[in-house]
NULO-265240 format. One record per residue (C-alpha): residue number from 1; residue in one letter; z, y, x. Coordinates in nm, 2 decimals. Example, Ala and Ser with C-alpha at 12.3 -4.5 7.8 and 13.67 -1.06 7.14 Angstrom:
# NULO-265240
fike bati = 1, zaza = a, zz = 0.78, yy = -0.45, xx = 1.23
fike bati = 2, zaza = s, zz = 0.71, yy = -0.11, xx = 1.37
//
This chain:
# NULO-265240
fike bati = 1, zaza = x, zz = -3.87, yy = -2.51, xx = 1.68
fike bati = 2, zaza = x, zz = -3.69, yy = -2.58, xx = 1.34
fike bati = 3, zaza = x, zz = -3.39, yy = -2.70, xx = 1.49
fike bati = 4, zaza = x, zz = -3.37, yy = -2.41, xx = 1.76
fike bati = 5, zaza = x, zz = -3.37, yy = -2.18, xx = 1.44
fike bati = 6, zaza = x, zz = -3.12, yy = -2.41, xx = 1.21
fike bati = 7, zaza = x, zz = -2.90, yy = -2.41, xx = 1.54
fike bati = 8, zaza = x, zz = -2.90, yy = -2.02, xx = 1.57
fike bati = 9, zaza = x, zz = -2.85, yy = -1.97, xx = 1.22
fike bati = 10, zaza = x, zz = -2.54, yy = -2.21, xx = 1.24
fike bati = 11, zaza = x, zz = -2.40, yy = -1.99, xx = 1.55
fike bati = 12, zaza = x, zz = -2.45, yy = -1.66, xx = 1.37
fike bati = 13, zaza = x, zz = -2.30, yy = -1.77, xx = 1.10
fike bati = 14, zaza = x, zz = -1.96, yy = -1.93, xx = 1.31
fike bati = 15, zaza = x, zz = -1.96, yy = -1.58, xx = 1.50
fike bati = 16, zaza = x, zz = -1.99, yy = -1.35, xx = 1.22
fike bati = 17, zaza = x, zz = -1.64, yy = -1.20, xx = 1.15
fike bati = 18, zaza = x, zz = -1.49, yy = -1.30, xx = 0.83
fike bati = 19, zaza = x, zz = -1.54, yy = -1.04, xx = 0.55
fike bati = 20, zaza = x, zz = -1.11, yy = -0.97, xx = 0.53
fike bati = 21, zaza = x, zz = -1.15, yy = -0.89, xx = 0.95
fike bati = 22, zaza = x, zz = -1.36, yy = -0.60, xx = 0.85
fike bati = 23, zaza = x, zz = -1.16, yy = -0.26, xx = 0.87
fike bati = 24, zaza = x, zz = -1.29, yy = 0.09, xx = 0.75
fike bati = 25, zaza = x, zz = -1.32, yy = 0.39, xx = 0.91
fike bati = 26, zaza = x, zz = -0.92, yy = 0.49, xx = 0.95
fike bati = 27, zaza = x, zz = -0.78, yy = 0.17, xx = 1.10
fike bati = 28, zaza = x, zz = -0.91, yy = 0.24, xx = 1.44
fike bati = 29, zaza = x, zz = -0.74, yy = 0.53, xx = 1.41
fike bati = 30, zaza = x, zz = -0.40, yy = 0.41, xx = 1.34
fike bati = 31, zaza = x, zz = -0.44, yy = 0.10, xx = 1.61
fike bati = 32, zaza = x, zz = -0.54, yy = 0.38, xx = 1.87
fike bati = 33, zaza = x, zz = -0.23, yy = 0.58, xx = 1.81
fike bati = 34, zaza = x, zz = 0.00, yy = 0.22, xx = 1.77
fike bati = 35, zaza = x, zz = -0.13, yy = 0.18, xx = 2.15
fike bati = 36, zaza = x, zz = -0.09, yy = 0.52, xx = 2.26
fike bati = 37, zaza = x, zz = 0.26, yy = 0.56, xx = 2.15
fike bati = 38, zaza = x, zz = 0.34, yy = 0.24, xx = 2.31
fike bati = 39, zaza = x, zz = 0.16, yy = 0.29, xx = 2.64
fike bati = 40, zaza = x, zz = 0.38, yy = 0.63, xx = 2.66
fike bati = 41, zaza = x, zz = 0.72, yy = 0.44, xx = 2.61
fike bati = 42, zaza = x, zz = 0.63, yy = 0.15, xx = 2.85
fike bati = 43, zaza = x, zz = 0.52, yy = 0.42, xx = 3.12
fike bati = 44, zaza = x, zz = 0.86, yy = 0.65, xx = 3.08
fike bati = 45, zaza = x, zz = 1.05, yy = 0.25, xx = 3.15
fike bati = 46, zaza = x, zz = 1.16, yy = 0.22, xx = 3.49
fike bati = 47, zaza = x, zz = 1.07, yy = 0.64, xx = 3.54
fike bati = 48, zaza = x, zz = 1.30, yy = 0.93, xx = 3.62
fike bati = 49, zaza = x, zz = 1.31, yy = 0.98, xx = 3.23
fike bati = 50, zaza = x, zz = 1.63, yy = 1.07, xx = 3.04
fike bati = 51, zaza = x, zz = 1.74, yy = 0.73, xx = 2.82
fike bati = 52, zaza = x, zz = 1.72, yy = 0.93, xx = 2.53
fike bati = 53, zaza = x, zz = 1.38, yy = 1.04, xx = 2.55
fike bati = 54, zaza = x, zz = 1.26, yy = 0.68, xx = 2.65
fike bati = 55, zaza = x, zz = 1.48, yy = 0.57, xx = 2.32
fike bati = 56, zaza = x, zz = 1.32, yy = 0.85, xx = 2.16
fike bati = 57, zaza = x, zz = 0.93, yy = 0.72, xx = 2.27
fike bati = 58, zaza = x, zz = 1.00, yy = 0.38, xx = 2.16
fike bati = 59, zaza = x, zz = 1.15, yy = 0.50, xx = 1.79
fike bati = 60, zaza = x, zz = 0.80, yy = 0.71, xx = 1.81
fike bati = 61, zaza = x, zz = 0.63, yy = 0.36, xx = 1.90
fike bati = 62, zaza = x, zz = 0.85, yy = 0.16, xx = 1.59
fike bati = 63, zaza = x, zz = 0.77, yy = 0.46, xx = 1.36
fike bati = 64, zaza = x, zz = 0.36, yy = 0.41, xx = 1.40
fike bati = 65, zaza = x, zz = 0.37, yy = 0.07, xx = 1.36
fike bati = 66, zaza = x, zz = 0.60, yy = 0.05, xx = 1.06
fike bati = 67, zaza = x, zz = 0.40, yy = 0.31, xx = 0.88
fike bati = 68, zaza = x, zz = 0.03, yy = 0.22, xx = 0.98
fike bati = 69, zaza = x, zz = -0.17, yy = 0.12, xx = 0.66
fike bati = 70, zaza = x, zz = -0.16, yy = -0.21, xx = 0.50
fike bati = 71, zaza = x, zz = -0.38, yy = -0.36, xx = 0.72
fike bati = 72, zaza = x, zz = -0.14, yy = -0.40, xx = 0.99
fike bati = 73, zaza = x, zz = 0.05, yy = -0.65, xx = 0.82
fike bati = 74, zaza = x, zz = 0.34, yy = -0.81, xx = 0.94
fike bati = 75, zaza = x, zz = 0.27, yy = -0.86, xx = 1.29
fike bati = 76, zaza = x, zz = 0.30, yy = -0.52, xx = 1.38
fike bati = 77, zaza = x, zz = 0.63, yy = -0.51, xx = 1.17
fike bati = 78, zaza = x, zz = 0.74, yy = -0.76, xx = 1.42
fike bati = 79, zaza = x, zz = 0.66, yy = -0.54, xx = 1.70
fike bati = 80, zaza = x, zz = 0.81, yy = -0.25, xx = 1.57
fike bati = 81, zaza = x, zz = 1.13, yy = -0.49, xx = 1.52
fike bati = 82, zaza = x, zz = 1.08, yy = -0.56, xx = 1.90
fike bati = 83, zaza = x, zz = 1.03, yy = -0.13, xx = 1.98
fike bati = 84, zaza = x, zz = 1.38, yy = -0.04, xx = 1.79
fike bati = 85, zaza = x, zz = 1.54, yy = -0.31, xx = 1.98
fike bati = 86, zaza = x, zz = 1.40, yy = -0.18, xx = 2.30
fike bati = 87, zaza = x, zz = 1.52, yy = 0.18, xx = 2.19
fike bati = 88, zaza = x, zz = 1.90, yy = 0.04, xx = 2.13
fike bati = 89, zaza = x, zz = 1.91, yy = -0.16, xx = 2.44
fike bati = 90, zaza = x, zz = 1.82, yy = 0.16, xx = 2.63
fike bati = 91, zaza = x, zz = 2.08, yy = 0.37, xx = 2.48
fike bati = 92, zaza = x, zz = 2.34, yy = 0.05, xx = 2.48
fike bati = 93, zaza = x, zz = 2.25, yy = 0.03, xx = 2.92
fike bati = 94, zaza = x, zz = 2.29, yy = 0.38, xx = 2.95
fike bati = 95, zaza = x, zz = 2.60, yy = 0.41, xx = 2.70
fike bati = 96, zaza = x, zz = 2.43, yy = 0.69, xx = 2.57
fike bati = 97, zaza = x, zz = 2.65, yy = 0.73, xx = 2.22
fike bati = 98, zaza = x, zz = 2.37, yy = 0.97, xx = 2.01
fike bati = 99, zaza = x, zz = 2.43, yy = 0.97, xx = 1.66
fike bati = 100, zaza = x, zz = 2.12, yy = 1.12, xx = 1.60
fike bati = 101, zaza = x, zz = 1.93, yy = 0.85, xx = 1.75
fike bati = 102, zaza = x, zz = 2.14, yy = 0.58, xx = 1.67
fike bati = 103, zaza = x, zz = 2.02, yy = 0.77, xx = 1.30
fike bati = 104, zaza = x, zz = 1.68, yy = 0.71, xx = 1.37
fike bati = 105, zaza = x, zz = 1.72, yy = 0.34, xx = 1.47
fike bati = 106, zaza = x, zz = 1.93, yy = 0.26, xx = 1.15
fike bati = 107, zaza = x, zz = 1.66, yy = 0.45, xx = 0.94
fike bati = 108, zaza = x, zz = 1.36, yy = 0.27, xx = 1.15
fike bati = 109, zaza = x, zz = 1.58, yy = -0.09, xx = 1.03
fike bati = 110, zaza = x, zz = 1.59, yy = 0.02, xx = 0.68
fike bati = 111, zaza = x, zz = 1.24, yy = 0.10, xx = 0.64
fike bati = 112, zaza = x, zz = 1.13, yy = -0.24, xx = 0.78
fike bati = 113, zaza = x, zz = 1.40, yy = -0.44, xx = 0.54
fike bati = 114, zaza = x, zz = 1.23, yy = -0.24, xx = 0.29
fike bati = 115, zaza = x, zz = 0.87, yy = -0.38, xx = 0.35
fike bati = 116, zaza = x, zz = 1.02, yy = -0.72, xx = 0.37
fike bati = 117, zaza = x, zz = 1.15, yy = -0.61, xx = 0.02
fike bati = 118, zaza = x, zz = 1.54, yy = -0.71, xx = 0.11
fike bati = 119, zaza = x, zz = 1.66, yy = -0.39, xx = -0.04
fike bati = 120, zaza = x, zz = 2.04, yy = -0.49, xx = -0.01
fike bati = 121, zaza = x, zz = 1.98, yy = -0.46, xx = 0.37
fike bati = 122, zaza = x, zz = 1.75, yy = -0.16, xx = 0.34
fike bati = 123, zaza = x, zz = 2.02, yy = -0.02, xx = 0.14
fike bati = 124, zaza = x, zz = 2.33, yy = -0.09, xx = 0.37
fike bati = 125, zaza = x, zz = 2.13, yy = 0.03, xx = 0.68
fike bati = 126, zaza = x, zz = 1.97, yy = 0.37, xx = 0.51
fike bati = 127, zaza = x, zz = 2.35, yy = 0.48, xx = 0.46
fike bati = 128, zaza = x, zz = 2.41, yy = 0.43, xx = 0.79
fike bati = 129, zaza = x, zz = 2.12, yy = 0.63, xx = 0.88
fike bati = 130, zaza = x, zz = 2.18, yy = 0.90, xx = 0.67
fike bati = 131, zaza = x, zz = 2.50, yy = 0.94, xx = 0.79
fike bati = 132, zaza = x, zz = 2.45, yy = 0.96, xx = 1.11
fike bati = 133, zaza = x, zz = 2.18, yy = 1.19, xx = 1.12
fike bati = 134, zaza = x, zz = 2.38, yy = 1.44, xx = 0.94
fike bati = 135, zaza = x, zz = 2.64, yy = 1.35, xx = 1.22
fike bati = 136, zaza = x, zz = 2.37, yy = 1.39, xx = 1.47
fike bati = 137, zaza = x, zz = 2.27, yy = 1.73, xx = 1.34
fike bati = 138, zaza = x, zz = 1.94, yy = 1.65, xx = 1.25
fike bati = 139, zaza = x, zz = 1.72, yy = 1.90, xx = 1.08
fike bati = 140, zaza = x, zz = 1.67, yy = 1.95, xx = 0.70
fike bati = 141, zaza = x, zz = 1.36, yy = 1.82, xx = 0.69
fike bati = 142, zaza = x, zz = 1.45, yy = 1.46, xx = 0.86
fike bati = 143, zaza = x, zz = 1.77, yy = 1.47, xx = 0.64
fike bati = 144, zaza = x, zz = 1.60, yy = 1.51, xx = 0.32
fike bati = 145, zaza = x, zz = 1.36, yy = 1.22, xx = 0.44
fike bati = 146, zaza = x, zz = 1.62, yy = 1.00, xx = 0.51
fike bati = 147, zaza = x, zz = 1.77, yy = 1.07, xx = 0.18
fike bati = 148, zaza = x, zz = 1.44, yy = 1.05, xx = -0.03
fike bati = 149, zaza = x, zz = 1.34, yy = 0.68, xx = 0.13
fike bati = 150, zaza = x, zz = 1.76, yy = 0.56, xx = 0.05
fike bati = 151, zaza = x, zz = 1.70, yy = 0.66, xx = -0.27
fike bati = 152, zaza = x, zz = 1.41, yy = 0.42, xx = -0.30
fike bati = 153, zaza = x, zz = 1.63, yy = 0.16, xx = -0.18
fike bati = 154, zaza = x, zz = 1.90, yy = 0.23, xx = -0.37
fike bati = 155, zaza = x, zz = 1.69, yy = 0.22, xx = -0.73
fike bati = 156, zaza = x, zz = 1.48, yy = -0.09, xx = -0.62
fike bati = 157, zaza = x, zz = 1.87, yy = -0.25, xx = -0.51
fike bati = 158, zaza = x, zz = 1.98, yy = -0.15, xx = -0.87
fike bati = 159, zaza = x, zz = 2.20, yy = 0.11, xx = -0.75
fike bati = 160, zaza = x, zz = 2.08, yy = 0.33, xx = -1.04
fike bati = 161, zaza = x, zz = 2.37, yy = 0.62, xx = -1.01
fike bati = 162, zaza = x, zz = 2.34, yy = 0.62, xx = -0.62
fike bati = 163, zaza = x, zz = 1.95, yy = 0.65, xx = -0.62
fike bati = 164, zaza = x, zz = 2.01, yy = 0.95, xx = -0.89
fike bati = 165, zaza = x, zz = 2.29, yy = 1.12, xx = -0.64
fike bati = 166, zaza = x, zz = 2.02, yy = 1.06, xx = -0.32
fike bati = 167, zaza = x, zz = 1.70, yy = 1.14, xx = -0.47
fike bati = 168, zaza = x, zz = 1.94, yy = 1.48, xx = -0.61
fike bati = 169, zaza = x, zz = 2.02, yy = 1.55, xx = -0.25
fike bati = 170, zaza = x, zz = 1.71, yy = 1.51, xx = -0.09
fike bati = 171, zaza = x, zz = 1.54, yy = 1.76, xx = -0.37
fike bati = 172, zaza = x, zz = 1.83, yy = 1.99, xx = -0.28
fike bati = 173, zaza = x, zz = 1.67, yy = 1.99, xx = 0.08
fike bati = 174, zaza = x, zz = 1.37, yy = 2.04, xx = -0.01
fike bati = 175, zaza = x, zz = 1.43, yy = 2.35, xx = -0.24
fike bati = 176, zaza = x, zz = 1.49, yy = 2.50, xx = 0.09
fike bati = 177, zaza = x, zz = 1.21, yy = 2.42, xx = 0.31
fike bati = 178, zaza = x, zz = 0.93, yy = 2.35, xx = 0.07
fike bati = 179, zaza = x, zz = 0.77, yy = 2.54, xx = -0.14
fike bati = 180, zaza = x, zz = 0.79, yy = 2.44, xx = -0.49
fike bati = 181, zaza = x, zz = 0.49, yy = 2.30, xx = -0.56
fike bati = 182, zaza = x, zz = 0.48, yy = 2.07, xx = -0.24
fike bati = 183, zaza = x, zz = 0.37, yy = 1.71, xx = -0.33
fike bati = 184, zaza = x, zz = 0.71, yy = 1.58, xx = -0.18
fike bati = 185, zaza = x, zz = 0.94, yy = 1.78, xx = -0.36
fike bati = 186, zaza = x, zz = 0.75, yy = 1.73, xx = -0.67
fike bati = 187, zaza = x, zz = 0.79, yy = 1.36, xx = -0.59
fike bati = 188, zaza = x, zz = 1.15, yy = 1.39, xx = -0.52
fike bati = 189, zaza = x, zz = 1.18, yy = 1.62, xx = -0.90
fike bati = 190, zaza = x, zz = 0.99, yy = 1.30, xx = -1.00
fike bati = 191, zaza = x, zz = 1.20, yy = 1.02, xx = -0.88
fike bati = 192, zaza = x, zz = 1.54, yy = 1.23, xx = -0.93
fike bati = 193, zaza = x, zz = 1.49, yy = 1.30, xx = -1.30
fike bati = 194, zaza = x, zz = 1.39, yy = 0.96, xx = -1.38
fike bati = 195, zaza = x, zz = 1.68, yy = 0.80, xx = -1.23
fike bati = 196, zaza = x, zz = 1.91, yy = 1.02, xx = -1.37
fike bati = 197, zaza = x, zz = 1.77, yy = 0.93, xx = -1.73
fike bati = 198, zaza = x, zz = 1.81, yy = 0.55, xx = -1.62
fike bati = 199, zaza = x, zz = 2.18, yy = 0.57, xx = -1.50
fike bati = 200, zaza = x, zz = 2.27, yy = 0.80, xx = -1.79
fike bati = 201, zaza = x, zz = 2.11, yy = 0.57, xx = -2.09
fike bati = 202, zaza = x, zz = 2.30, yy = 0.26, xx = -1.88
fike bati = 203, zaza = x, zz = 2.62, yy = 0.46, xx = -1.86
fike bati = 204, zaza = x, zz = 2.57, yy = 0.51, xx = -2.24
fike bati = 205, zaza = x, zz = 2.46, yy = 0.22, xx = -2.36
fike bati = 206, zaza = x, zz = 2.60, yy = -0.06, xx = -2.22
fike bati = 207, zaza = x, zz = 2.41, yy = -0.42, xx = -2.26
fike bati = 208, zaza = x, zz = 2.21, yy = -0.25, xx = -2.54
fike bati = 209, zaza = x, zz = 1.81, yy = -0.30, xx = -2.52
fike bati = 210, zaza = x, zz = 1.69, yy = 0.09, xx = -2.44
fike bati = 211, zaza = x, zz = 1.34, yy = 0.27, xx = -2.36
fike bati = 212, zaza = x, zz = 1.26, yy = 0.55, xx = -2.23
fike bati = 213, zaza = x, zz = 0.95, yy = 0.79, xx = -2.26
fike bati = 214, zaza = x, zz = 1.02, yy = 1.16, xx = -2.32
fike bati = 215, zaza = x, zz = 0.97, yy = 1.53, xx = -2.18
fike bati = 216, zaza = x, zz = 1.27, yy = 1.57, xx = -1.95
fike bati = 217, zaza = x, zz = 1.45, yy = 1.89, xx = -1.84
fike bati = 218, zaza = x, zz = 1.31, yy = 1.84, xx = -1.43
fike bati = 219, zaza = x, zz = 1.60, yy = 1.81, xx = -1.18
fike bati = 220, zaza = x, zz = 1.42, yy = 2.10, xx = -0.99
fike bati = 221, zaza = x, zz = 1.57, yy = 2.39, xx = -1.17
fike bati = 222, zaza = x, zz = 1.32, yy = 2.60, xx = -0.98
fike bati = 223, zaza = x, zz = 1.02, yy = 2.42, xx = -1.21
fike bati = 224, zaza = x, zz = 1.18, yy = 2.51, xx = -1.54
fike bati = 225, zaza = x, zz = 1.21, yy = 2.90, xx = -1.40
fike bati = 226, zaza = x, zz = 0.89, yy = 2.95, xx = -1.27
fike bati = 227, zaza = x, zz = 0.64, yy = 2.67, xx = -1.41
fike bati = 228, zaza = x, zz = 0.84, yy = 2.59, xx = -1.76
fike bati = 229, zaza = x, zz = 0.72, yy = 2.64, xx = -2.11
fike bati = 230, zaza = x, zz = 0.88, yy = 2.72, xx = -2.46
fike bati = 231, zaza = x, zz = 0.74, yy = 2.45, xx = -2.72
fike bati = 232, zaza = x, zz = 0.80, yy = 2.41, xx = -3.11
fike bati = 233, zaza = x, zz = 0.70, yy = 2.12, xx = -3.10
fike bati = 234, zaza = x, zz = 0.73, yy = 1.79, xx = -2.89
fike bati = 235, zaza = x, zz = 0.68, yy = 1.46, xx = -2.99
fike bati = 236, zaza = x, zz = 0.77, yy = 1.23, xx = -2.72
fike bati = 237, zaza = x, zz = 0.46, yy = 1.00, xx = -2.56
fike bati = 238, zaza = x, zz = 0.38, yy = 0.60, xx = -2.59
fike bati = 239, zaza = x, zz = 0.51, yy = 0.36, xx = -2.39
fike bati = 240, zaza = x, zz = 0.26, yy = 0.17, xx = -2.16
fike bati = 241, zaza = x, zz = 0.21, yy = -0.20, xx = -2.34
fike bati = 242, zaza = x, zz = 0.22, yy = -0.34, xx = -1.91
fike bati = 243, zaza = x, zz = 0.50, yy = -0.13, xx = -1.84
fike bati = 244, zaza = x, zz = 0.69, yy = -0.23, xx = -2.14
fike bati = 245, zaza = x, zz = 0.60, yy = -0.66, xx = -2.08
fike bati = 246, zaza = x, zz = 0.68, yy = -0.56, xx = -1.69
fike bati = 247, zaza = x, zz = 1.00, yy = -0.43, xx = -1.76
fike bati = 248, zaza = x, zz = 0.86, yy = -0.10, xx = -1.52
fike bati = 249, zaza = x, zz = 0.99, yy = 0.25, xx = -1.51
fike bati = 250, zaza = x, zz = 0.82, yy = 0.58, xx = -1.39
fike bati = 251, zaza = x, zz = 0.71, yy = 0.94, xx = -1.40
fike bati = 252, zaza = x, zz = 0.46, yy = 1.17, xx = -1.42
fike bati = 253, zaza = x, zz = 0.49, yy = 1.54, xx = -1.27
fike bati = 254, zaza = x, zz = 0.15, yy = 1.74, xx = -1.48
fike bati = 255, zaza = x, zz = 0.02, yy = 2.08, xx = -1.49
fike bati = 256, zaza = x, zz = -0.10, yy = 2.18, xx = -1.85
fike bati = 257, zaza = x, zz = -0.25, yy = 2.53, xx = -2.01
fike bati = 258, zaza = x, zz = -0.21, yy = 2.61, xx = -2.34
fike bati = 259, zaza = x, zz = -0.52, yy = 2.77, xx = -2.55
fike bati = 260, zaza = x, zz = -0.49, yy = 3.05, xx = -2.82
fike bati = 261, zaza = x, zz = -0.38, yy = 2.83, xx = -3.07
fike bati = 262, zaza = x, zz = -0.08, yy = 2.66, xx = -2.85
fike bati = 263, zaza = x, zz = -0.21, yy = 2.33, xx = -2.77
fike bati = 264, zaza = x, zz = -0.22, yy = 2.16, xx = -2.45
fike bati = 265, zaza = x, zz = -0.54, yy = 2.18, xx = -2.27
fike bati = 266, zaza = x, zz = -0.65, yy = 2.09, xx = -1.88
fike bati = 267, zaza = x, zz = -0.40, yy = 1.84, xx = -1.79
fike bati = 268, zaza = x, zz = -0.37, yy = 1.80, xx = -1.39
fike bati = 269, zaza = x, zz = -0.19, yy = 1.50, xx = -1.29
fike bati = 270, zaza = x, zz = 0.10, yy = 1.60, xx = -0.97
fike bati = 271, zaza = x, zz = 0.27, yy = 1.31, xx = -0.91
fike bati = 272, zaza = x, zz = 0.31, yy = 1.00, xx = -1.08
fike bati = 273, zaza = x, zz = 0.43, yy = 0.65, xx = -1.03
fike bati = 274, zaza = x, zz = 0.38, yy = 0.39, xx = -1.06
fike bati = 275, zaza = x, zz = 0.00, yy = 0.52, xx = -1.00
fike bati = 276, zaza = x, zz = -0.22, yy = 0.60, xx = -1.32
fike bati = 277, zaza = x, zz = 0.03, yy = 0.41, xx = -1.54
fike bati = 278, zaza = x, zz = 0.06, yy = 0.71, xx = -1.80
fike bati = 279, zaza = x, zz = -0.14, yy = 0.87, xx = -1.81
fike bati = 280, zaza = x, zz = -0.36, yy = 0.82, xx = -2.07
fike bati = 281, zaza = x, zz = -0.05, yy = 0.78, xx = -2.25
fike bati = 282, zaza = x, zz = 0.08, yy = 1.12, xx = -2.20
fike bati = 283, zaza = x, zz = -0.27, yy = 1.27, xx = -2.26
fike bati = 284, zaza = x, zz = -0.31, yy = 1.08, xx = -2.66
fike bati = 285, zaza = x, zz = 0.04, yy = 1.23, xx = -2.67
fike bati = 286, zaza = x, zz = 0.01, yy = 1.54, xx = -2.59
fike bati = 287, zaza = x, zz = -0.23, yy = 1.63, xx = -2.85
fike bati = 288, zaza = x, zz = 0.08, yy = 1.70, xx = -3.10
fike bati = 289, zaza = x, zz = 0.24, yy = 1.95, xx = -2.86
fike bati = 290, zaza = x, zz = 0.23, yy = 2.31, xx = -2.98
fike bati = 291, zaza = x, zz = 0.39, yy = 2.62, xx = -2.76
fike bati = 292, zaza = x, zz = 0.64, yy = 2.75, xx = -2.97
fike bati = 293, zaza = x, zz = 0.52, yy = 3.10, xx = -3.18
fike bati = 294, zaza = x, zz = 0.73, yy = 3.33, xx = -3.02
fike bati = 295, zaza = x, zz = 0.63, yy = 3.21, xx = -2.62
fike bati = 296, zaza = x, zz = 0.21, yy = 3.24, xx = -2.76
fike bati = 297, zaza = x, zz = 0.27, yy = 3.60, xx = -2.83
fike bati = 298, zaza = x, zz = 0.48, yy = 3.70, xx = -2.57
fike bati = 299, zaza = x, zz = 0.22, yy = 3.88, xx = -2.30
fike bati = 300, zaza = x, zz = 0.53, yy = 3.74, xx = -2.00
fike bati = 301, zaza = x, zz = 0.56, yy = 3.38, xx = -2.13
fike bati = 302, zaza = x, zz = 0.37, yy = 3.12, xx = -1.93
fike bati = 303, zaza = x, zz = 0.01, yy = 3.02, xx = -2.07
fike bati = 304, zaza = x, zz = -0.10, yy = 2.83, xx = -1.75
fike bati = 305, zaza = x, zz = 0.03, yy = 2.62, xx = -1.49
fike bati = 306, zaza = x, zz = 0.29, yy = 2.53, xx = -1.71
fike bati = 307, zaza = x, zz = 0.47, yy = 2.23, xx = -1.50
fike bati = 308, zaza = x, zz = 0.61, yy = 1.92, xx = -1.70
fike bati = 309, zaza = x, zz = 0.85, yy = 1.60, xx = -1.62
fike bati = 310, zaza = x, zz = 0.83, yy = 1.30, xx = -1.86
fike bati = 311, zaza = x, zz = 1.00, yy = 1.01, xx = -1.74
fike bati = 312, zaza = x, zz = 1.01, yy = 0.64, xx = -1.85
fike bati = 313, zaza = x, zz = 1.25, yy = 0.34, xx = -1.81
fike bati = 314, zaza = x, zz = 1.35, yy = 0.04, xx = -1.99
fike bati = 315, zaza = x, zz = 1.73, yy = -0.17, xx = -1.94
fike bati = 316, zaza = x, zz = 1.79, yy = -0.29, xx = -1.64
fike bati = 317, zaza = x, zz = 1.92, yy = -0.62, xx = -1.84
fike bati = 318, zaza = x, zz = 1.61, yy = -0.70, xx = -1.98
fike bati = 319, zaza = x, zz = 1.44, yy = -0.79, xx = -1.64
//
């Protein structure tokens, strides 16, 4: 009797899934769709279906798998390799020359050098991309997309100037399709404002050991017209101990009121990267900022929802 028990304890234990196999609640979703969008492309092969909409369902299939969460992993980074493939093999068959797809496939390569982080070939391939989906006469939204994720590459490939220019193009597209508060855009104000402070202090201070942590004018004009504030007095924040020893640049996008007196109350953090980094910086330095006299009087000046950009960076020869 003891050794039937000790045996089935033994085979529950061998059988019981390992605690990493576990998945919550939204990975079934994401493996259902993975399968759906590839049991669509496989059933359009071999049909009476245009080659670009089979390239099209494949790209779909690629797009799932190389944006699924974390848990994926790089297996299904492999089969998305194996989906773009299949999407320019139909398209190279049918000699199909589609600049917007061709677009897509470029973009759909650049996204998975990213993950691999080889940012030189994420880079070189999210030009491509870019360019041909403006070729391709792809829609605003998809342009600005493009343009937001080769910015990324662009900063991360040290391509400080570039990622400024992309990121700046992107938010250009998004002035005009997004409303101004829209967590991309205000991402985009985020990453285009910091970048620009990077490549300007490089371009001004060559080989010379630089920080930055201050209130910046935001690239999105439209935050300074409608969500900006008039202040007397600004003292610029700390600089993150971790970010400083990790040589690690960022930005926070926050929503402040002011009370009778001027001083910053209810901070809401927007947008920030990396994470949580500063904000507790910002918040100890904010406690110095005043609204200037004449803007706490004025019955039209902005008391609430006042919008602010403070970006951070440190030289790019110091990592």
């Amino acid at each position: 009797m003891i050794q039937k028990l000790l045996l089935s304890l033994c085979l529950l234990v061998f059988l019981a899934p390992p605690a990493h196999a576990q998945i919550s609640d939204n990975e079934p979703d994401d493996t259902a769709r993975m399968e759906q969008a590839v049991a669509l492309a496989r059933a359009a092969d071999g049909r009476d279906v245009p080659p670009a909409e089979q390239a099209q369902l494949w790209l779909d299939a690629a797009h799932v798998a190389l944006n699924g969460r974390e848990f994926f992993g790089s297996a299904h980074r492999r089969a998305a390799r194996r989906h773009v493939d299949r999407a320019e093999d139909i398209l190279d068959e049918a000699g199909l020359d589609s600049p917007l797809l061709q677009g897509r496939i470029a973009m759909a390569r650049a996204n998975d050098w990213r993950w691999r982080e080889r940012y030189s070939r994420a880079h070189e391939f999210g030009r491509l991309g870019v360019d041909q989906l403006t070729q391709g006469g792809a829609d605003a939204r998809e342009r600005a997309d493009a343009l937001y994720a080769l910015g990324y590459v662009a900063y991360r490939d040290d391509d400080l100037p570039g990622a400024a220019q992309h990121f700046s193009d992107a938010l250009a597209l998004y002035q005009d399709i997004l409303p101004v508060l829209h967590a991309r855009r205000l991402r985009a104000n985020g990453w285009a404002t910091m970048t620009a402070a990077i490549a300007d202090r490089m371009a001004a201070q060559v080989r010379q050991l630089f920080i930055i942590a201050a209130h910046a004018p935001p690239a999105d004009a439209m935050l300074a017209e409608t969500h900006g504030g008039a202040w007397s007095q600004t003292d610029p924040p700390g600089f993150d101990v971790t970010a400083w020893h990790g040589r690690i640049d960022g930005f926070a996008v926050f929503m402040v009121d002011v009370d009778e007196f001027g001083v910053p109350t209810n901070i809401r953090f927007l947008q920030t990267h990396p994470g949580d980094l500063w904000n507790q910086e910002i918040i100890d330095g904010l406690t110095s900022w005043r609204l200037s006299p004449e803007a706490l009087t004025d019955p039209d000046a902005r008391k609430t929802d006042i919008v602010l950009t403070f970006v951070y960076g440190v030289t790019r020869y110091q990592r």
